[in-house]
C-alpha positions as CSV (number, residue, x, y, z in Angstrom):
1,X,54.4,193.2,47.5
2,X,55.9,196.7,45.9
3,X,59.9,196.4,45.5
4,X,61.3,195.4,48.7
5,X,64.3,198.1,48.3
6,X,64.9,200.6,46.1
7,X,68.1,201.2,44.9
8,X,69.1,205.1,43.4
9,X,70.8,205.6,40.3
10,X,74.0,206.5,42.3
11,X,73.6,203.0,44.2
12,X,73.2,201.3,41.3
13,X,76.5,202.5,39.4
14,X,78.6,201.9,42.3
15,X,77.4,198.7,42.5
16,X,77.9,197.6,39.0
17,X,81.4,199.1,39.2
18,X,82.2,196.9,42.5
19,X,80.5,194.1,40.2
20,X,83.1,194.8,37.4
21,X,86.1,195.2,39.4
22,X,85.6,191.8,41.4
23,X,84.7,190.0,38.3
24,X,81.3,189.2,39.4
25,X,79.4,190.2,36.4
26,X,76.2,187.9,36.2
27,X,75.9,187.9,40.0
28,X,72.8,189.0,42.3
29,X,72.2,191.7,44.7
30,X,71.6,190.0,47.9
31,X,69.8,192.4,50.3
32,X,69.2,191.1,54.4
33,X,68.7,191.5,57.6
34,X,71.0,189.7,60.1
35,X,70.9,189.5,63.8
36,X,73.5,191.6,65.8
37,X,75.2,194.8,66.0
38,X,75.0,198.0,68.2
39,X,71.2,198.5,68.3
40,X,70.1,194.7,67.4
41,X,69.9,194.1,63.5
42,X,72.2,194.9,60.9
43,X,72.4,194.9,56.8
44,X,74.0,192.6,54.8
45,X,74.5,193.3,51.1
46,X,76.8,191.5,48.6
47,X,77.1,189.6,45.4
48,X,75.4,186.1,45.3
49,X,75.4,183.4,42.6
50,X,72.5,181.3,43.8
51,X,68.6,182.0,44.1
52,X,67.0,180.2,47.1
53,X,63.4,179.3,46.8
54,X,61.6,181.6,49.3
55,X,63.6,184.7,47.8
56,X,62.0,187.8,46.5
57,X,63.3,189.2,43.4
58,X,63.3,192.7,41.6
59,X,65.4,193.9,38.4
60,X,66.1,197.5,39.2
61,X,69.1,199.5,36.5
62,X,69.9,196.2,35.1
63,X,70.5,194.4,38.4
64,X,68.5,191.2,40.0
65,X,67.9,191.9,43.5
66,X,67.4,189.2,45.8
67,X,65.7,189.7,49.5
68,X,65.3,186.2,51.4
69,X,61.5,185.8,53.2
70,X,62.6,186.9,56.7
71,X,64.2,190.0,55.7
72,X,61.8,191.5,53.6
73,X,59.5,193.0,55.8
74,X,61.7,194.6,57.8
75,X,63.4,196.3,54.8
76,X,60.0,196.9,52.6
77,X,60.4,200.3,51.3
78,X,64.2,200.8,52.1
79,X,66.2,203.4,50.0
80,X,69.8,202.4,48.8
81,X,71.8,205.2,47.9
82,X,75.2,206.1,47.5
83,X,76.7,209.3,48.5
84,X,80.1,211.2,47.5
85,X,82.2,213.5,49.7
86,X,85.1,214.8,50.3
87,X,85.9,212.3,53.1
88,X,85.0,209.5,50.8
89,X,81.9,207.8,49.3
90,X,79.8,205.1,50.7
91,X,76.4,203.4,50.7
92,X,73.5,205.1,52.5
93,X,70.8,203.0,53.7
94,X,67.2,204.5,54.6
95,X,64.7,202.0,56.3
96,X,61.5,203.7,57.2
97,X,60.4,200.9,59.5
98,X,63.6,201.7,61.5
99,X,62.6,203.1,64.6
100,X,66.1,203.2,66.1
101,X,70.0,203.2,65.0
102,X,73.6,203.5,66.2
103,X,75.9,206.0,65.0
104,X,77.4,204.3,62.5
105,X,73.9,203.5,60.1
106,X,74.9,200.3,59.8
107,X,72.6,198.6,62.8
108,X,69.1,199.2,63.6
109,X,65.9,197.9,65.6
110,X,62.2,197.7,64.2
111,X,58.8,198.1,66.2
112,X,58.4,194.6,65.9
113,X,62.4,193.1,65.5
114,X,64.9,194.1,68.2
115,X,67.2,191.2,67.5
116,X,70.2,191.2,70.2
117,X,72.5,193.8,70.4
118,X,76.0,193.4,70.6
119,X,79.1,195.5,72.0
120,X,80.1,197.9,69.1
């Protein structure tokens, strides 16, 4: 299996800054898919000290990414980005095997994963 995710250069600097300013230097990426919001599924990222066994893992720009089993093939080939504007900045997240999202980007359904949608 190709990288899970893909994280931009842009991505990748916020994150190690967010890494720097919370002291978690040395920590993992962890990338997932959990059940809930508007449209059914929603992403998870954060900082993780532990590897579990059935996680998949990818060094992209000096950071080890970690993507458990279950999520991964809903998020193969998902662009992580991070954008800049006026308004603010804030992570972008493009999943091509999304077929549906709410208005915020933040919760989705696949063909094959609808998980359960909850009031947003």
């Amino acid at each position: 299996m190709s990288e899970v995710v893909i994280i931009t250069d842009a991505a990748a600097l916020q994150i190690k800054d967010m890494m720097k300013q919370n002291e978690e230097e040395g920590a993992f990426l962890r990338v997932s898919v959990n059940g809930g919001g508007c449209t059914g599924l929603s992403y998870g990222m954060g900082f993780d000290h532990e590897k579990k066994d059935d996680d998949i893992e990818d060094v992209q720009h000096d950071l080890t990414i970690l993507v458990d089993k279950e999520s991964a093939p809903i998020l193969q080939g998902t662009k992580i980005d991070y954008k800049q504007s006026l308004m603010g900045g804030g992570f972008t997240i493009d999943n091509p095997n999304a077929i549906a999202s709410c208005g915020c980007g933040s919760s989705f359904r696949t063909a094959k994963v609808a998980g359960t949608p909850e009031n947003c």
